[in-house]
C-alpha positions as CSV (number, residue, x, y, z in Angstrom):
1,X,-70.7,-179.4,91.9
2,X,-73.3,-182.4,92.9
3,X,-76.5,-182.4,91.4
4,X,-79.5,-183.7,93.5
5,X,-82.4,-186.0,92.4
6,X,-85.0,-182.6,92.9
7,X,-82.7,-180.4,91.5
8,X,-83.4,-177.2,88.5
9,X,-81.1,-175.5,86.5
10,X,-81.7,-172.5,84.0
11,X,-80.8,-169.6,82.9
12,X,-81.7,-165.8,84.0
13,X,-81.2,-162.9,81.6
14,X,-81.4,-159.6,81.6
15,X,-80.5,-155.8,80.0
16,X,-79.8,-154.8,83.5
17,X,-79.5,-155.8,87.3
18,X,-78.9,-154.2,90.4
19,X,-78.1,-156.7,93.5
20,X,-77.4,-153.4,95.7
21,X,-74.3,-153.1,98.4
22,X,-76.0,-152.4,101.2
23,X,-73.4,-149.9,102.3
24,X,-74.1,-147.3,99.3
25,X,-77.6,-147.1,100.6
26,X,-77.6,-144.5,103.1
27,X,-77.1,-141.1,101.0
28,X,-80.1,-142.3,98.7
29,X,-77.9,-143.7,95.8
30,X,-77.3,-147.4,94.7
31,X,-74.5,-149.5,94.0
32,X,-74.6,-153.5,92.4
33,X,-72.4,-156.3,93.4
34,X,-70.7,-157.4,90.3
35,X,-72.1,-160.9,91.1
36,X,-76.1,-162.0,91.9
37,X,-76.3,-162.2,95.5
38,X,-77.6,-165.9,97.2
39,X,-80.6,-164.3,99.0
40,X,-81.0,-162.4,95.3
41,X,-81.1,-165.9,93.8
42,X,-83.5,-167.7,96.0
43,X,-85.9,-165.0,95.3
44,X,-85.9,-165.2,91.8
45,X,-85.9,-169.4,92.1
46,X,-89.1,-168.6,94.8
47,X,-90.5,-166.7,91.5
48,X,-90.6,-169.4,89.4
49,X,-91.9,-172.0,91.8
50,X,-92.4,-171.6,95.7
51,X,-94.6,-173.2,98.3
52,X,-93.7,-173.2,102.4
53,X,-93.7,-176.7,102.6
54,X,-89.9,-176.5,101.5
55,X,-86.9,-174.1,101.3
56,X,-84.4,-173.7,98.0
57,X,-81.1,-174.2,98.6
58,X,-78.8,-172.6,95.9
59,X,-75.7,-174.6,95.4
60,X,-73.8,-172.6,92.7
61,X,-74.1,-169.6,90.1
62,X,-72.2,-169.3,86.6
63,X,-71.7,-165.6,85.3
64,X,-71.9,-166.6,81.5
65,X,-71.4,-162.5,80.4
66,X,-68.9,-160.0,81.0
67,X,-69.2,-158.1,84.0
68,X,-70.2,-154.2,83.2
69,X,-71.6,-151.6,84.9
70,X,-73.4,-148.5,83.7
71,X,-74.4,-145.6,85.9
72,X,-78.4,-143.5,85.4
73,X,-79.2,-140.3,87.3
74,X,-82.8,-141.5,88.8
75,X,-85.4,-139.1,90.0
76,X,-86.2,-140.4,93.8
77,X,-89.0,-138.9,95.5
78,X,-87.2,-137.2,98.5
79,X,-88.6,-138.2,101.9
80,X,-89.3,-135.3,103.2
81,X,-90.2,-133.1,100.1
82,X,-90.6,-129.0,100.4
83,X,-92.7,-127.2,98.6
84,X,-90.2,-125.9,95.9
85,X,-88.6,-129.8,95.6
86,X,-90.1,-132.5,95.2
87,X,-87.4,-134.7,94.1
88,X,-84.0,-135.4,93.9
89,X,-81.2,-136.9,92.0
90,X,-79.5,-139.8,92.7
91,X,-76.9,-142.1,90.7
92,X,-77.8,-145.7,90.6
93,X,-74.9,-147.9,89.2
94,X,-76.3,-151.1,87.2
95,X,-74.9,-154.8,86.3
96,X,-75.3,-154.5,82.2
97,X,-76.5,-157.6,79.8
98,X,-76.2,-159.5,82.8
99,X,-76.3,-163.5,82.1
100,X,-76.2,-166.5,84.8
101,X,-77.0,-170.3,85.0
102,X,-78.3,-171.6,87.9
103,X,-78.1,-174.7,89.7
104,X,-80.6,-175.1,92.5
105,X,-82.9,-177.7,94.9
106,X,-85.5,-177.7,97.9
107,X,-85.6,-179.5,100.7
108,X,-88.4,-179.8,103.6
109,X,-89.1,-176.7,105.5
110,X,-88.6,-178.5,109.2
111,X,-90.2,-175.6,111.0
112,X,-93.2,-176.4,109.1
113,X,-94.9,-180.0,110.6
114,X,-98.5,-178.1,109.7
115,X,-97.4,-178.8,106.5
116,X,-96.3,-182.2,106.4
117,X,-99.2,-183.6,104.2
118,X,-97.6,-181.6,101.4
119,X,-94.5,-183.5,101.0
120,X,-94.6,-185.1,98.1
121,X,-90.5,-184.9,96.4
122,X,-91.9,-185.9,92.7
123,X,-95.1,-183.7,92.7
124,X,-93.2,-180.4,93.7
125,X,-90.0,-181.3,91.7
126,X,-92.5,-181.8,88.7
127,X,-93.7,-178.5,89.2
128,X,-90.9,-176.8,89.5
129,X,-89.6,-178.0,86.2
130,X,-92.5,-177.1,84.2
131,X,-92.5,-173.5,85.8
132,X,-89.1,-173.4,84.6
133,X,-90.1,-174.4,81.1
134,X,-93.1,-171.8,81.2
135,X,-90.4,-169.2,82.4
136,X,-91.5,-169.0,85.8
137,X,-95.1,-168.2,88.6
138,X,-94.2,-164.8,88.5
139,X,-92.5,-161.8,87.2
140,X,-88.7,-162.3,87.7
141,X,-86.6,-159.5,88.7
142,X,-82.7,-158.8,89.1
143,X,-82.4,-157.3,92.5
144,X,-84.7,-154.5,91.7
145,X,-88.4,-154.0,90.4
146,X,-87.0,-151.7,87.1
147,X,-84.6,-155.2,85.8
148,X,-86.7,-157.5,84.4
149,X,-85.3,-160.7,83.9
150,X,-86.3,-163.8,81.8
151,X,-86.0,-167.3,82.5
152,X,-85.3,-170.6,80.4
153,X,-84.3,-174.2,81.1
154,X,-80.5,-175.1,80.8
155,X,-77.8,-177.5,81.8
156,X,-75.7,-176.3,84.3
157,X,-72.1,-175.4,83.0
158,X,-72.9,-176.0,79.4
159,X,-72.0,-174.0,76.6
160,X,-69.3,-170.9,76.6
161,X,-68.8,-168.4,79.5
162,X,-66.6,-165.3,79.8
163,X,-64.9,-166.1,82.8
164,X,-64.4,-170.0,81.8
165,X,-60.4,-169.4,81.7
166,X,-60.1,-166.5,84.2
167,X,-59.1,-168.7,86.6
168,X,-59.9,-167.5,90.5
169,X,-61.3,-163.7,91.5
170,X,-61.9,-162.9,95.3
171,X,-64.9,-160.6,95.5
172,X,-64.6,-159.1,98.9
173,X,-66.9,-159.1,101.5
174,X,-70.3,-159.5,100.5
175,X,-74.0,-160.2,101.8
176,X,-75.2,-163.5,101.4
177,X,-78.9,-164.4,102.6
178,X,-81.1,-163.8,105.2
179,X,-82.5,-166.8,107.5
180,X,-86.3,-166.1,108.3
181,X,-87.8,-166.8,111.2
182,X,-89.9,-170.0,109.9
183,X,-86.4,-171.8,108.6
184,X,-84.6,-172.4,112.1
185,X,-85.5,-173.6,115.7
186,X,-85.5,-170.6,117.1
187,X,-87.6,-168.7,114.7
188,X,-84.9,-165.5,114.4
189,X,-84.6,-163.1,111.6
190,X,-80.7,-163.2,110.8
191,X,-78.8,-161.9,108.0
192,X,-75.5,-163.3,106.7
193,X,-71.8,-162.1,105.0
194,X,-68.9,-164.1,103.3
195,X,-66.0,-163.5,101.1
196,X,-66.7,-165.3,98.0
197,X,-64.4,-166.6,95.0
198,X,-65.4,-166.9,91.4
199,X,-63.7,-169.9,89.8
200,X,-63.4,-169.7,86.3
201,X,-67.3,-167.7,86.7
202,X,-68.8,-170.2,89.1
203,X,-69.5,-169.5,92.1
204,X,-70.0,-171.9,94.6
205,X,-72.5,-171.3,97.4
206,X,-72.2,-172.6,101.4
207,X,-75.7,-173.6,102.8
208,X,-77.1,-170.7,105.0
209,X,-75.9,-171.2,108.7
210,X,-72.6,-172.8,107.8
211,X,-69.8,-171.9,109.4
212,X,-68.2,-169.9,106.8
213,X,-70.8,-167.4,107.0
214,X,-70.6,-164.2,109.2
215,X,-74.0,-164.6,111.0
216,X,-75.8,-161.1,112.5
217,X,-79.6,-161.6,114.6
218,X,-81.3,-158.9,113.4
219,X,-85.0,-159.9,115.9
220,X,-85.0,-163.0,118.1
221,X,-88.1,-164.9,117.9
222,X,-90.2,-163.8,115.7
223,X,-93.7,-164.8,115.3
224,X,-94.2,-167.5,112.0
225,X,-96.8,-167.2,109.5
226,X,-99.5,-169.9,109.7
227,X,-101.3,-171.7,106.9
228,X,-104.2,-173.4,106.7
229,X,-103.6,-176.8,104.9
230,X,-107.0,-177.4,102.9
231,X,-107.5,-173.4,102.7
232,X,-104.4,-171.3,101.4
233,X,-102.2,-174.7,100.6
234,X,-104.0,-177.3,98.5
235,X,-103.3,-180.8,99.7
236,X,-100.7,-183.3,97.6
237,X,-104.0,-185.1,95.4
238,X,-105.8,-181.8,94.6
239,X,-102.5,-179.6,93.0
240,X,-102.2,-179.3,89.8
């Protein structure tokens, strides 16, 4: 798997994780993936270091733990609660003692020429690694807000994994990502699906838009979010 010159790797931990299937939504009840989803792993890299001058591309995941699930009735507030119920139960199935190395990089947001004066490759890649070091900007969580996770430096594909002589396991149809509006040319919202394979625990990841992926326009042209370079992003000599 290539490495690139601004690239991170490190390691996410945690008791539990839930990176939910989308389709065991609807009754009110929650079902993982048995693997970290992309979109679930470029939110959890944007928590350790993120700015909107540039996008993180996830090039591979290794599931260094055996994959295990464990199932807790949780007490949802019901949507439309009566006067005798309040609540209600649902079954939410977790990932347990959940361990993955990631290998990650950023590249220039293109939609983003307001931003162009923050483009400095050393200065964000310097960054990033010391917000690795200090276990991330902000809290990190597996999927949902109840799975904490915890972060540390690694090298990629060191040390001993489960799955190292497993050999290949399809995973069936999965999500993938989402592309926002402010990472392609015509500013849609667009979610995407694959049907990855886990060789020997590492997953390797397409780039979002290729054509592997099963892309769905959820909104055309949506409006972007505009900064103010000088305000709310501090310009390349004044960052520390």
């Amino acid at each position: 798997m290539q490495k690139h010159r601004n690239s991170i790797e490190y390691q996410v931990s945690a008791k539990y994780a839930l990176f939910s299937e989308v389709i065991t939504r609807v009754g009110g009840e929650k079902f993982s993936y048995q693997v970290p989803t992309y979109q679930a792993l470029k939110g959890i890299t944007e928590s350790i270091y993120w700015k909107p001058t540039l996008i993180w591309y996830i090039d591979g995941v290794r599931v260094m733990n055996k994959i295990q699930t464990e199932s807790k009735g949780v007490r949802t507030i019901l949507y439309k609660p009566k006067k005798s119920v309040q609540n209600d139960l649902s079954y939410y199935t977790y990932l347990k003692d959940v361990r993955y190395q990631v290998l990650a990089h950023f590249e220039w947001n293109e939609q983003r020429e307001d931003l162009a004066a923050d483009r400095d490759e050393n200065k964000h890649h310097n960054i990033a690694k010391r917000c690795v070091n200090a276990g991330g900007r902000r809290d990190i969580f597996l999927g949902t807000r109840e799975c904490q996770g915890y972060v540390e430096p690694c090298e990629f594909n060191s040390g001993e994994g489960y799955y190292d002589e497993y050999g290949e396991i399809s995973l069936g149809y999965m999500f993938h990502s989402f592309i926002y509006p402010d990472e392609n040319q015509n500013h849609d919202f667009i979610s995407q699906f694959w049907r990855p394979q886990m060789d020997n625990g590492i997953i390797e990841f397409p780039r979002p838009g290729s054509p592997e992926l099963d892309g769905r326009v959820i909104r055309e042209h949506e409006k972007m979010k505009q900064f103010d370079l000088g305000q709310t992003i501090l310009p390349v000599e004044e960052e520390q």
